[in-house]
N, C-alpha and C positions, 0 to 999 in steps of 0.2 A: 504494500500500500504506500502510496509518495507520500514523502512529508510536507509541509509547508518548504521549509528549504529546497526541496526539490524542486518546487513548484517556483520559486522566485531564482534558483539555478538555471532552469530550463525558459524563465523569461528574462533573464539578465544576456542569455546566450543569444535568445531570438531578436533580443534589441542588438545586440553589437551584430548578427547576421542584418538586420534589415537596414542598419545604417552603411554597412560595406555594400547590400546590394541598392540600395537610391545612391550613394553618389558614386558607384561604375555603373547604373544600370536606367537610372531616371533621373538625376538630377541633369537639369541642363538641354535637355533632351528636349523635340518640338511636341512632345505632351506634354511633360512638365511646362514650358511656355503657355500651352494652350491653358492647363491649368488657372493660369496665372491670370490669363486672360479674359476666362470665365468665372474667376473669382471678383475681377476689379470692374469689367465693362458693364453685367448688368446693373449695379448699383450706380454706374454714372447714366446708365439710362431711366433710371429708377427718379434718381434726383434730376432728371429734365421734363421727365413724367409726375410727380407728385404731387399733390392738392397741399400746399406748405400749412393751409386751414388744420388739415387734418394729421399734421408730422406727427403729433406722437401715437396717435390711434396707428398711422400707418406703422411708427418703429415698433410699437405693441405688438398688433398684428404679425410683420415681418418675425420679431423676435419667437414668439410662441411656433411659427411655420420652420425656422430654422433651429431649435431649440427640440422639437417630434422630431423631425426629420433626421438630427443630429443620431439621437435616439433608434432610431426604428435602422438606420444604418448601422448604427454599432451592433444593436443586435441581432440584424439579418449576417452581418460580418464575423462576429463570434459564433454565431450557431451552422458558420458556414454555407448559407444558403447562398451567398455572394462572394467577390472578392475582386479586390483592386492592384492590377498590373503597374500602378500610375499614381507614385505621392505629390502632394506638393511639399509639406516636408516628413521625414522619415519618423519620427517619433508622435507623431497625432494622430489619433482616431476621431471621427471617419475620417481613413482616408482621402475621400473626394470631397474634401471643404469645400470647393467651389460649387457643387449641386447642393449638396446640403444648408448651404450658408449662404448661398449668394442667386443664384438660377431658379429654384423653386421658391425660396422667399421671394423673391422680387416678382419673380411672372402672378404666385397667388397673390402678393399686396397688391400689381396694378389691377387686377382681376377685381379684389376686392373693393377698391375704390373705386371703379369701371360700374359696377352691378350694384347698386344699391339693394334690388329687393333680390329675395331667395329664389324666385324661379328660376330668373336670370343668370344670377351666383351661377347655383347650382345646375344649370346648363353650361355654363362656359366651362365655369371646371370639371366636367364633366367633359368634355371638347378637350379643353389640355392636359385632362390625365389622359385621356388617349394618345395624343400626341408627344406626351413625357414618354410614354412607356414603347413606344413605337422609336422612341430615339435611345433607349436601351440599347436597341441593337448595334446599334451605329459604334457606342461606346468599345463594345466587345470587337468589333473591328478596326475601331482606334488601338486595338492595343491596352486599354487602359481598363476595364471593366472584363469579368468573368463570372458568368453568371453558374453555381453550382447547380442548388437545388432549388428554383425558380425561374420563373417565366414573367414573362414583362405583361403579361394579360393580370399577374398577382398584383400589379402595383397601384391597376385605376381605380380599386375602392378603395384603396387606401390613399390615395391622394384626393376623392374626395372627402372622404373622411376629413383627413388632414385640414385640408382646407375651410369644409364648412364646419368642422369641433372650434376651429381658432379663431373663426367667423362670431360662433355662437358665443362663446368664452368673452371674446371681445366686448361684443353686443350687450353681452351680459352688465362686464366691467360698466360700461357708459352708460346702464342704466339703473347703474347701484349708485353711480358717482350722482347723475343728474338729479337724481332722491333727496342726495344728503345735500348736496345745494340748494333744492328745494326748500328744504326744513327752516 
C-alpha cells in the first residue's frame, strides 16, 4: 500500500518530468504562442465589446464562468477523461488557461450581456456550446488537446449549464443587493 511519501515522491518526480518536457517540448513553440494569444486577445475584445454600465456584473459573471470551468477541467484532467499536449506554463492546472480563463469566459459574458431575457440566453448558448465542442476537435489536431474518455457531444450540457447556473447565480446576486438598497 503507498504511503503519503510515496505519493509526494512520485509527484515531486512528475513535476521535474513535466518541466524538462514544456521547455524541450512546448515552451516557445507556435502552440505555446497560440496559447498566449488566446489567453490575451479575447479579453481585448471583451473590453471593446463591454457595456462599462454593467463592468462589475460583467467581471462577476466572467469570474464564476472561469472559476467552473477552471474546475470541471481539472477534474475531467485528473480522472483522465482528457489531456493536454500544450502548457502555457508547466507547473498550472488547467493546463489550457487560455479556454478556461479567457475564451469561454468572455464568449458567455458577451453572450450574456447580448440576451437579456432567458429564451434568448438560452438559445444562443445553446448555438455556442455547439460550436465550442465542434472546435474540440480542431484542438486535438493542433497538437494541443487529447481527448481520452470523452466526446465533444459531453460538453454542450455542460456549457449550458455553465453558463445559465452563473447567469442565474448572478441574477440572483442583483436581486439580493437591489433588496437591501431598497430597505
Amino acid at each position: 500500500m503507498p504511503s503519503f511519501a510515496d505519493i509526494e515522491t512520485t509527484r515531486t518526480a512528475l513535476s521535474h518530468l513535466l518541466y524538462e518536457y514544456w521547455v524541450s517540448h512546448e515552451l516557445f513553440r507556435w502552440q505555446w504562442w497560440l496559447s498566449v494569444a488566446l489567453l490575451f486577445v479575447p479579453w481585448l475584445v471583451w473590453i471593446r465589446f463591454m457595456d462599462p454600465r454593467r463592468l462589475f456584473e460583467m467581471l462577476v459573471y466572467a469570474s464564476c464562468i472561469g472559476v467552473v470551468a477552471s474546475i470541471l477541467d481539472v477534474i475531467g484532467t485528473n480522472l483522465v477523461l482528457w489531456g493536454y499536449r500544450q502548457r502555457l506554463v508547466w507547473f498550472m492546472y488547467p493546463p489550457l488557461l487560455p479556454i478556461d480563463l479567457s475564451i469561454i469566459p468572455v464568449t458567455f459574458t458577451l453572450v450574456y450581456q447580448l440576451c437579456p431575457t432567458w429564451p434568448k440566453f438560452v438559445a444562443v448558448v445553446a448555438i455556442m456550446g455547439i460550436l465550442a465542442s465542434s472546435v474540440e476537435p480542431l484542438f486535438t489536431w493542433l497538437d494541443m488537446y487529447q481527448a481520452y474518455h470523452w466526446s465533444p457531444l459531453y460538453s454542450i450540457p455542460i456549457y449550458i449549464l455553465l453558463a445559465s447556473g452563473a447567469k442565474w447565480g448572478v441574477q440572483r446576486l442583483l436581486s439580493i443587493e437591489a433588496k437591501s438598497r431598497g430597505r
